[in-house]
N, C-alpha and C positions, 0 to 999 in steps of 0.2 A: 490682895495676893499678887504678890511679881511673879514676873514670868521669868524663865530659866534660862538663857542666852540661848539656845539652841531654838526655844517655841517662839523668841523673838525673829530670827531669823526665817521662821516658817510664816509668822505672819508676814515680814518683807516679800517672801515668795508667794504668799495669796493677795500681796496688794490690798492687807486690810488691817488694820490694829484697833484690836478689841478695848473696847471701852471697861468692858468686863470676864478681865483674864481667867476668870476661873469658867467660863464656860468654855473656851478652849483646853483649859486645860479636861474639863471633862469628856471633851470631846476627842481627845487624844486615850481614854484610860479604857483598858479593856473591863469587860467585866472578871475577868482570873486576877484582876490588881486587885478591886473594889468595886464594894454594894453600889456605890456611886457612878455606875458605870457611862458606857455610852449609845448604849440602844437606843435608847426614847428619842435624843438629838440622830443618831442614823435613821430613825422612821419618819421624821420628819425631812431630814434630809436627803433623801430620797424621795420624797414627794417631792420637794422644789426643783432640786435636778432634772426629775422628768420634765416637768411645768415647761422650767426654763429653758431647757433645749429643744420641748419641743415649739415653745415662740420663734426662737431662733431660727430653726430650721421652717418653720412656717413663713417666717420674713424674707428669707434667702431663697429658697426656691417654692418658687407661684406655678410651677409647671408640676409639682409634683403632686401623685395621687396620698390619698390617705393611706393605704395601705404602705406604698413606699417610705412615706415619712415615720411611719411605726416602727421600720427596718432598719433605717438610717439612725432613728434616736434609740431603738435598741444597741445596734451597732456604741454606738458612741457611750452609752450609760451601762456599758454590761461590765460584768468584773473584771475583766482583764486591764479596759479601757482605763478604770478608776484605779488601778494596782500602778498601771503605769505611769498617770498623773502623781499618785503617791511617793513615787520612787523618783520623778519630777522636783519634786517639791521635798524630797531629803524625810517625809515624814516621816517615815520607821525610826530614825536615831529618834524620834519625838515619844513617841510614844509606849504608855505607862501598863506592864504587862505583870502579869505572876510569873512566878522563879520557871514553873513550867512549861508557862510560853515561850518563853526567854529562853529556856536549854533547847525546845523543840523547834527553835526558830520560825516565832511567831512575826517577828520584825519582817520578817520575807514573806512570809504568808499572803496571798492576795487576796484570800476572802476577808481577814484582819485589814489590811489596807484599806480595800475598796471601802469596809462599814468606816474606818476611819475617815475618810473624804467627804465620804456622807453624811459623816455626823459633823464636822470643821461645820459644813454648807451650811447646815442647821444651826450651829452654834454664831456665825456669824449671820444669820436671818433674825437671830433672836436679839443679839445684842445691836444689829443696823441696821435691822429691817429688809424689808423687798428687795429695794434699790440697792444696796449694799452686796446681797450677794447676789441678784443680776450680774452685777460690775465684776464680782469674784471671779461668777461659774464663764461670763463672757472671755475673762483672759485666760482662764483656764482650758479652755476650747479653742484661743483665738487659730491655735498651730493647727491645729484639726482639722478646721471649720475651713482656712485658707485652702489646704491640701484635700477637700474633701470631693471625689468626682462620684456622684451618684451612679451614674451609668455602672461605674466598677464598684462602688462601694456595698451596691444593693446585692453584690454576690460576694458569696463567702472566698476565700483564697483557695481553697482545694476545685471547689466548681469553676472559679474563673482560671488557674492553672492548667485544668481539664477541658474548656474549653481553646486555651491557646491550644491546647496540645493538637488537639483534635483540628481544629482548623486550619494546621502545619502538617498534616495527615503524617502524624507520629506517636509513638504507642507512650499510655496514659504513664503517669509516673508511679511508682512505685516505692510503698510505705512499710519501713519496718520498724520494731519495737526495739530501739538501742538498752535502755536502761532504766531502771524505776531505783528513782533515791527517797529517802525518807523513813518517815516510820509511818505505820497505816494511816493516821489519820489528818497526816499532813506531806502528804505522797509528791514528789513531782515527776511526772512523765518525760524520758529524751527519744523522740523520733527521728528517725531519718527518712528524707523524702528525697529520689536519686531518678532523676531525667538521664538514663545511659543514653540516648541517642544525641542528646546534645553536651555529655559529659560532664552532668553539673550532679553534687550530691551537697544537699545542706540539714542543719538540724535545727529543729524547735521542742522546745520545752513548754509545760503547764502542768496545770491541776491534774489534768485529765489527758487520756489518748488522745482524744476525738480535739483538745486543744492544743495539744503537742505536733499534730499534722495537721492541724491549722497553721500553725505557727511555720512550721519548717515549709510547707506552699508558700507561704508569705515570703519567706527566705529565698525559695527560689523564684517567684515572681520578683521581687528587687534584685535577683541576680540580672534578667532578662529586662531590666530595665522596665517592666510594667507595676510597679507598687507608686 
């Protein structure tokens, strides 16, 4: 089975070309395409992800406790992380959906994404073994891993914003609910998160509230230069 110029292109972007194309492409096809879906390569791929980043991060920092390195490889392996690797890597034009994912904007979906990454990972463990997606999930983290400061990584962006704030003896920021787009079951949250003493207001989007002021922290810690 060839592959379709576009999945070519995605394996140039993963740094790996499959001996045996049709588990990538399985690994791209939602279950609302076909019986043939890709859960079983997501469950696996999700196991090595863990695995791997958590070697990773065990070889990189020898000073850190267990608990922190749980935090750190949650951080990095949770969905948002793997949506944004997705969206990295062009994979939504990739991938094979039902007519209903497709009108409901399944291609943007990050919980869709994320199980897609996860299932690639898998798909290229099985057709290259270990080594093979070590080398994968390694470049795919390499930006990450480089930019990664534990000290601030281990706090979430609302707690580490709240503590600048607080240590600048200035009142905490404040969060409101801009707008919810979607349909229920594929929702996205727009927050706003607005510092009035030091004049800065910015917005984040997600799944969820509680990730939509994430996000907009985040926003304004890169305003103040600490992201």
């Amino acid at each position: 089975m060839g592959l379709k110029p576009f999945h070519a292109m995605l394996q140039q972007a993963l740094g790996y070309e499959f001996k045996r194309p049709e588990l990538l492409a399985r690994a791209l096809t939602h279950r609302s395409f076909s019986a043939d879906h890709n859960e079983r390569l997501e469950f696996l791929g999700d196991g090595i992800l863990n695995m791997v980043v958590a070697m990773m991060l065990f070889e990189r920092y020898a000073e850190l406790r267990e608990g922190e390195l749980s935090r750190l490889r949650a951080m990095l392996v949770k969905q948002d992380a793997l949506a944004q690797i997705a969206q990295d890597l062009k994979l939504g034009e990739c991938l094979r959906l039902g007519e209903g994912e497709v009108k409901s904007g399944g291609r943007f979906r990050p919980s869709i994404l994320a199980d897609a990454v996860e299932a690639s990972l898998g798909a290229v463990f099985l057709d290259g073994g270990f080594d093979a997606v070590t080398g994968v999930i390694a470049r795919l983290y390499a930006k990450s891993l480089a930019g990664l400061d534990p000290a601030r990584s281990l706090k979430d962006p609302k707690t580490a914003l709240q503590e600048h704030l607080q240590g600048r003896h200035l009142p905490l920021p404040e969060y409101a609910l801009a707008e919810i787009r979607g349909e229920a079951h594929a929702q996205e949250f727009e927050v706003v998160c607005a510092v009035p003493s030091l004049s800065i207001t910015e917005h984040g989007n997600g799944a969820s509230r509680r990730i939509a002021e994430q996000s907009a922290a985040a926003a304004v810690l890169a305003r103040l230069g600490l992201s």
